[in-house]
C-alpha positions in Angstrom: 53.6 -40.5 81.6 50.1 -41.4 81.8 50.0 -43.5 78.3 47.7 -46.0 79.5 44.7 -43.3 80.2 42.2 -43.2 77.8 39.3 -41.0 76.9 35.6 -42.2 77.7 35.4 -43.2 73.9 38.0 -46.3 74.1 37.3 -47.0 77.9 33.5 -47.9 76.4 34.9 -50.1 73.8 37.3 -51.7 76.1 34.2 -52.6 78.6 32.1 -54.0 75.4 34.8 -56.5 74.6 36.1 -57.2 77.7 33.4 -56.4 80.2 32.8 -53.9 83.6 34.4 -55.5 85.6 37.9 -55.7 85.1 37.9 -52.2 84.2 35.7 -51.0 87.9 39.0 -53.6 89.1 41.6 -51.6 88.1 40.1 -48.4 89.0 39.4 -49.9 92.4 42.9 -51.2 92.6 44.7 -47.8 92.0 42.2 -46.0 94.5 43.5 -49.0 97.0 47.3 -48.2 96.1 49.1 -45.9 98.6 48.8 -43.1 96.0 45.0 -43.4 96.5 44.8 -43.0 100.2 44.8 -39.2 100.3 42.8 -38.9 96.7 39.6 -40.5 98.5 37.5 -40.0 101.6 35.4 -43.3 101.1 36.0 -45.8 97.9 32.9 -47.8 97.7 34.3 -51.0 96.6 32.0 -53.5 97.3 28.8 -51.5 95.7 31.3 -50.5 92.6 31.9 -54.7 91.9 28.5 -55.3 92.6 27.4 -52.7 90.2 30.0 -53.6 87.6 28.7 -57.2 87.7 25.1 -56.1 87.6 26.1 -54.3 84.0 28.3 -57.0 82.4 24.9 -59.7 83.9 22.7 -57.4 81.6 24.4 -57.7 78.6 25.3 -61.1 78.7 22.0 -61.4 78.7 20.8 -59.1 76.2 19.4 -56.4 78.3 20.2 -53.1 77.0 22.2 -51.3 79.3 22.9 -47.3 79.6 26.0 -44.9 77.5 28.0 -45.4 80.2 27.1 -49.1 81.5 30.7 -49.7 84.0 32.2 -46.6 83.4 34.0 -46.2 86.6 33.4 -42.3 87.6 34.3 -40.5 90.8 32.3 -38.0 92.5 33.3 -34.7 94.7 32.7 -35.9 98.4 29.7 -33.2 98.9 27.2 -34.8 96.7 24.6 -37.5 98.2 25.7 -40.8 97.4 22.9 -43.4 98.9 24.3 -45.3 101.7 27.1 -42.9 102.1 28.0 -40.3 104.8 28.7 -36.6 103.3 31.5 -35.2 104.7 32.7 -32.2 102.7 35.9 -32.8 103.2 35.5 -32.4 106.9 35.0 -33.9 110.1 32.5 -31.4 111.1 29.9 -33.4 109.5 31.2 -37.0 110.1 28.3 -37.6 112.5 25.6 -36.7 109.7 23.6 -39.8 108.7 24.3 -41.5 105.7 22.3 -40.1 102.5 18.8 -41.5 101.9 18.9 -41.1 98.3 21.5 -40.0 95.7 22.0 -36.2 95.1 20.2 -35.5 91.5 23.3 -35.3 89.4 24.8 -38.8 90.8 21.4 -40.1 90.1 21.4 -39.5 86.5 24.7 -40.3 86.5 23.7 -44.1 87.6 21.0 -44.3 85.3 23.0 -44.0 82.0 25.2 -46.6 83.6 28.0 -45.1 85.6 29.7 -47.2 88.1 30.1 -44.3 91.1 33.7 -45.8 92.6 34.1 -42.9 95.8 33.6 -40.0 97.4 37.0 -38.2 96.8 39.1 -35.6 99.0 38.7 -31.6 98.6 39.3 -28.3 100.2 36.8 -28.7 103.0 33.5 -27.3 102.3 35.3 -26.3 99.0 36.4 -22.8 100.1 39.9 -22.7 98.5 41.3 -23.3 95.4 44.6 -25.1 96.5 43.1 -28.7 97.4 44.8 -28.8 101.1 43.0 -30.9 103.8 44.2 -30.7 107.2 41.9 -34.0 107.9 42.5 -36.1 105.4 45.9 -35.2 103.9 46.5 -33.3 100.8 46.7 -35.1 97.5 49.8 -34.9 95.3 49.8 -33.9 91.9 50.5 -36.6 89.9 53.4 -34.8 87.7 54.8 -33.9 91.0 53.9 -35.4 94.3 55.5 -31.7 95.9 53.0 -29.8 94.5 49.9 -29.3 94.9 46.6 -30.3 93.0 44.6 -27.7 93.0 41.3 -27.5 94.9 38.6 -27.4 95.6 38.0 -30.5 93.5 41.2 -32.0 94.3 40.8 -36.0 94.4 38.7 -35.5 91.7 41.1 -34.3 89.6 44.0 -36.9 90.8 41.4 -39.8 90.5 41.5 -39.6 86.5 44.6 -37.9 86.0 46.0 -41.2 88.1 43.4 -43.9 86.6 41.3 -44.3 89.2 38.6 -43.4 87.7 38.0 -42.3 83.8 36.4 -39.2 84.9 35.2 -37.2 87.8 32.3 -34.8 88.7 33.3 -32.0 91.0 31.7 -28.3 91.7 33.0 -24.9 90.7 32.0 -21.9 92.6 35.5 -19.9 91.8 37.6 -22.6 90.0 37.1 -25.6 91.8 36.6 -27.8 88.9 38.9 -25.9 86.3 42.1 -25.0 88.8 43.1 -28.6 89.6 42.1 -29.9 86.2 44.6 -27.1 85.1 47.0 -28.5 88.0 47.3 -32.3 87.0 47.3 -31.8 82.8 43.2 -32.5 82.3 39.9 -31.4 81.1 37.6 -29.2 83.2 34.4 -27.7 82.6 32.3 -25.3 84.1 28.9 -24.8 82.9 26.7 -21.6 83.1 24.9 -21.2 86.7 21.8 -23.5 87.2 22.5 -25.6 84.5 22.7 -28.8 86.9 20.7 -29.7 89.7 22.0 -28.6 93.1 20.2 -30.4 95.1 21.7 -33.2 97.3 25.0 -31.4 97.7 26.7 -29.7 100.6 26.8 -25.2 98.9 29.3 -22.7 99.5 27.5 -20.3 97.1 23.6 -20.5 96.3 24.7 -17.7 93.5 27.6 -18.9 92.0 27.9 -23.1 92.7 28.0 -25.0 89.6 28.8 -28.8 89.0 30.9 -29.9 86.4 33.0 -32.3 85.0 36.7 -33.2 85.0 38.0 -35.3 82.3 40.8 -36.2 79.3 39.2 -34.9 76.8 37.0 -32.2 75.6 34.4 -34.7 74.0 34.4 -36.6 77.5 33.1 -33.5 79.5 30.5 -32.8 76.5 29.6 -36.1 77.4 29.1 -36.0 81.5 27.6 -33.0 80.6 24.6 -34.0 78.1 24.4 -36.5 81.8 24.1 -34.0 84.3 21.8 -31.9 82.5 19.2 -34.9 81.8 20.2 -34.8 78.1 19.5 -38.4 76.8 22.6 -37.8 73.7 25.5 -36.2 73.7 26.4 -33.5 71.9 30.0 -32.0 70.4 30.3 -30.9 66.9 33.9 -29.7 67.3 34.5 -25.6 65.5 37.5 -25.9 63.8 39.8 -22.8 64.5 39.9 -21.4 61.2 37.6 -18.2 60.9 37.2 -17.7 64.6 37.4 -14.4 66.3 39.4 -14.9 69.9 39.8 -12.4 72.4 42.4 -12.2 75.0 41.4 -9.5 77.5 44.7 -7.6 78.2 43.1 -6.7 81.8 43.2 -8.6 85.1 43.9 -12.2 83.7 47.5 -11.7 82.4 48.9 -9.4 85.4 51.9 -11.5 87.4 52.3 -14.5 85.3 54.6 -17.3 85.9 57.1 -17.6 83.2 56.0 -21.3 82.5 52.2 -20.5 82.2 53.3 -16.9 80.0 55.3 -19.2 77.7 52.7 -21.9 77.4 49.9 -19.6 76.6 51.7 -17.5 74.1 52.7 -20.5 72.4 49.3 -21.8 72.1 48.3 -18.1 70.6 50.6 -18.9 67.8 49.6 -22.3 67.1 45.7 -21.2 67.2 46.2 -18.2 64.9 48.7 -20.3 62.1 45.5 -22.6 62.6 43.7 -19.6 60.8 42.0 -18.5 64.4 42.1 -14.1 65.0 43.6 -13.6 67.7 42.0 -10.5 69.2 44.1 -8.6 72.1 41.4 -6.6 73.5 41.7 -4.3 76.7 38.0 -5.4 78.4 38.3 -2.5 80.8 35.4 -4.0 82.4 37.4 -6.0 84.2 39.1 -3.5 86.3 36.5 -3.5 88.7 36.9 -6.9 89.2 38.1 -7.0 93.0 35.0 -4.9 94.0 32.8 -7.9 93.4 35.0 -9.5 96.1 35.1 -6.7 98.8 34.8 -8.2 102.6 34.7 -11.9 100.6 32.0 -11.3 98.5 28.8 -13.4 98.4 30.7 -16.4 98.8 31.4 -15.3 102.1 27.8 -14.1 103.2 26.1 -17.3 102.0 28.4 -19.8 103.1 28.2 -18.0 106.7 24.7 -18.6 106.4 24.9 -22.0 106.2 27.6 -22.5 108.4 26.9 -20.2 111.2 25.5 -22.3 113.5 28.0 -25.0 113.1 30.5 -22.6 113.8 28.8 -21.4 116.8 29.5 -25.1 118.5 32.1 -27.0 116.2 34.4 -24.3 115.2 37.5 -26.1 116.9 36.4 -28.8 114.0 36.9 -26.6 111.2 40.4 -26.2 109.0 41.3 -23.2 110.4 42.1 -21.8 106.8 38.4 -21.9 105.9 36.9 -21.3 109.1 38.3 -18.0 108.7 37.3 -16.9 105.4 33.6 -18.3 106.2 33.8 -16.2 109.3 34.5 -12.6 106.9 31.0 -13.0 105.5 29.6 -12.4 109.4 30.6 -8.9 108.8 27.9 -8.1 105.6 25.3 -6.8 106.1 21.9 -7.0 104.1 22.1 -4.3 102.9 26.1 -4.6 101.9 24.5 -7.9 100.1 22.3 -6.6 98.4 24.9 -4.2 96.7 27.3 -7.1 95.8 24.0 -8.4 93.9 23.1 -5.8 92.8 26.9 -4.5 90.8 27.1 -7.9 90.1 23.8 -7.9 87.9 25.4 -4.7 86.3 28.6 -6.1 85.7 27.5 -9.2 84.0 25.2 -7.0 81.2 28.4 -5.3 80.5 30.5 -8.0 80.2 27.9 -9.4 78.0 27.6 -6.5 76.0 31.7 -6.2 75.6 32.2 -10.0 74.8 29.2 -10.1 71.8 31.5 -9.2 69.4 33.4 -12.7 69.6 33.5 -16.0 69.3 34.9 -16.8 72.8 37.5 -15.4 74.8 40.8 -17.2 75.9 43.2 -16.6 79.0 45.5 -18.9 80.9 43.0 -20.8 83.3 45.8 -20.0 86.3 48.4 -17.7 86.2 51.2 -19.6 87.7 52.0 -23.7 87.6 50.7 -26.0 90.4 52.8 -24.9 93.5 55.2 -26.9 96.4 52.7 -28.0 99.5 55.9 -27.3 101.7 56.1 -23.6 100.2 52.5 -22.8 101.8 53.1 -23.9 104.9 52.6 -20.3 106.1 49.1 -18.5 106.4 50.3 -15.7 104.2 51.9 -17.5 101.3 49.1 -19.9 101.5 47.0 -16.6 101.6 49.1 -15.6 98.4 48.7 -18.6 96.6 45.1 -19.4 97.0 44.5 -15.4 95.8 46.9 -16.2 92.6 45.0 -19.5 91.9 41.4 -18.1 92.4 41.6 -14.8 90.1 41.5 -16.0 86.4 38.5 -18.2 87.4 36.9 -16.5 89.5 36.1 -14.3 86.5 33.7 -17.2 85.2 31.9 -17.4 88.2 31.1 -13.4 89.3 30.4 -12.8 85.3 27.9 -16.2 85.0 30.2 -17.8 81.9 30.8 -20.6 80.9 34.3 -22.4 80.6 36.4 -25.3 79.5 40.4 -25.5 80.4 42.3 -27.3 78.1 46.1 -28.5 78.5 48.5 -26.3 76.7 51.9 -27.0 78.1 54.5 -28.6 75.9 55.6 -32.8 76.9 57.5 -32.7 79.7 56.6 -29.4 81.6 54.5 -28.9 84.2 50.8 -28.5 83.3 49.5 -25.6 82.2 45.8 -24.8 81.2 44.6 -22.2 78.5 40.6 -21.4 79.2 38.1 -21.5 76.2 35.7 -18.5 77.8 31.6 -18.0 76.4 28.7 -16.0 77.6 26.3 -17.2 79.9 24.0 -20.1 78.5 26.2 -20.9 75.6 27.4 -24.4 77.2 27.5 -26.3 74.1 28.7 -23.6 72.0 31.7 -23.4 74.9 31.9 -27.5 74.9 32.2 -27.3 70.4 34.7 -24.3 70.5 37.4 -26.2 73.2 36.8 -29.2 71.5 38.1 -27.4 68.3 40.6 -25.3 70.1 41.7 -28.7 71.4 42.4 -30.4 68.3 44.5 -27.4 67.2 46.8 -27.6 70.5 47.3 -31.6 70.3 47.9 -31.5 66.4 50.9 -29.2 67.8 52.2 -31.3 70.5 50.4 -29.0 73.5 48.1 -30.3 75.9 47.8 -34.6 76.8 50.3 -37.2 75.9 47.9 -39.7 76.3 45.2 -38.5 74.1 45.2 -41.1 70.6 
């Protein structure tokens, strides 16, 4: 399964000898297979040809072209795309006119080269970590069509894990870009807070949005990160696991595990501590208070009922029910209520920071249970259930400002599984060099991607 996906490295090489456009082609031809028609809400052939001819015309002729000249990449459908209508996943904002100009991230995107191939499918307006859409059907996992992918970024996710694109860039406000990368066996990487440019895309949380990149590799998300964060070169210098001091907070992030993800992570303990890696287990009663920081929803709630208070006002019938109701919980905070959540949250971050200087990193399984059966949430409280299982781990990176990178753990054959490479705030490439590492160590064993050479 999934032996002819590649990582950005050999996808490059393949487009030098053989050119963009029979590589955009085959992207564009799984997005057009019945598989794609839930994974996209808009594929943009014609300007994806047109731009894969436009790089393979350059260097025929000798014209230098950008790192990622015809790299076929797919992009979360609340970012700007020129020409393009941004839906968010909904048809509450069908009507909008199409974007003007490219959000910032797409646009640096396009000038190291990237062929943009669609807007793909999410939770709408990205409030739920599942990847359900009542509007445009639900994607299914690619290791199992049952199950879910994981949201919010949930085309994104099935758009590489399913070759339609070599990579994808999604947004992560409380997992979105690490829970279905976990889901569907990939790559996911959420960077600290105001590392990438917001602008041009549709928020859910001014405080705690992020955009990052889903991938196959560790050294492919280093990559679409240098990218997004207008760095002209790359960087990953991979930390071998030797010498390392891991933690594995005992508190919050282990309680209720599926047996699957329990096994999986254990097992990748071992292989990372015979890999000459100290494995810390380390209580991080900090964490406790964890669930105060989401009290009433949280400032997730308050600021996304800013923004969509008035829309709710005349086009609630329009809205997934499922999210119009947890926008609707921040109506009930108050400034001053707010202000609090701010304000702990500030508090909590110093101490977390304080608690997680003695370390290299900290690691935890990136969801506590396996992808789960889109028939099994058909009612509001497992689906209610589910979304609180998925969210938790994450949602720790978010409300503490860390960064994070999920790698694949899960032995050939299971379901996937995703073990999370956790850094303080700011230390992005530190993060990025540590997975990367941490990654070697898991494939060397068998864990993790079957199709990574």
């Amino acid at each position: 399964m999934f032996a002819d996906l590649r990582p950005l490295f050999q996808i490059r090489r393949q487009i030098a000898e053989t050119g963009a456009e029979p590589v955009v082609a085959e992207a564009l031809e799984r997005a057009a297979s019945p598989a794609g028609a839930t994974v996209f809400t808009e594929v943009f052939t014609r300007a994806a040809r047109a731009e894969a001819r436009a790089v393979d015309e350059r260097r025929n002729a000798g014209v230098p072209v950008g790192p990622l000249a015809g790299v076929p990449i797919s992009v979360k459908d609340l970012f700007d795309v020129a020409g393009a209508v941004t839906r968010a996943g909904s048809t509450v904002l069908a009507d909008s006119a199409p974007a003007a100009a490219d959000a910032p991230a797409i646009a640096r995107l396009r000038s190291a080269g990237a062929v943009i191939v669609g807007h793909t499918n999410m939770t709408e307006f990205a409030f739920s970590g599942l990847g359900i859409n009542p509007h445009f059907g639900t994607p299914g996992n690619p290791w199992d069509a049952e199950r879910i992918p994981g949201g919010s970024s949930s085309g994104a996710a099935v758009s590489v894990a399913d070759g339609m694109a070599a990579a994808a860039i999604g947004t992560d406000t409380g997992g979105s870009v690490r829970i279905p990368a976990a889901f569907c066996g990939l790559v996911g990487f959420k960077p600290s807070h105001g590392r990438s440019d917001l602008r041009g895309t549709v928020p859910l949380s001014t405080s705690l949005d992020s955009i990052g990149p889903i991938a196959r590799a560790v050294a492919d998300c280093a990559t679409l990160y240098a990218f997004l964060t207008g760095g002209a070169v790359p960087h990953l210098r991979p930390l071998p696991a030797k010498g390392l001091r891991l933690a594995v907070p005992q508190t919050y992030v282990l309680d209720g595990l599926d047996e699957g993800v329990a096994k999986a992570f254990a097992r990748a303990l071992s292989i990372l501590s015979l890999a000459g890696a100290s494995i810390v287990e380390v209580p991080f009663a900090e964490w406790d208070g964890m669930p105060d920081l989401l009290v009433g929803g949280g400032l997730v709630a308050a600021e996304a009922y800013a923004w969509h208070r008035k829309r709710l006002e005349t086009m609630k019938d329009r809205y997934d029910p499922r999210v119009a109701v947890r926008v609707l919980r921040g109506k009930a905070i108050s400034a001053a209520d707010y202000i609090d959540l701010a304000d702990l949250r500030a508090r909590r971050i110093a101490e977390n920071a304080a608690a997680m200087a003695h370390y290299d990193a900290l690691l935890m399984p990136t969801v506590a249970c396996v992808a789960p059966k889109l028939a099994d949430l058909a009612d509001d409280d497992a689906y209610t259930a589910a979304n609180t299982l998925a969210l938790r781990n994450t949602t720790v990176g978010n409300l503490l400002d860390l960064c994070a990178t999920t790698i694949p753990c899960q032995v050939p054959g299971d379901l996937p599984v995703g073990i999370s490479v956790v850094c303080s705030a700011g230390s992005d490439r530190r993060c990025l060099d540590l997975a990367a590492g941490v990654e070697e160590a898991l494939c060397s064993a068998g864990l993790g991607r079957p199709f990574i050479q």
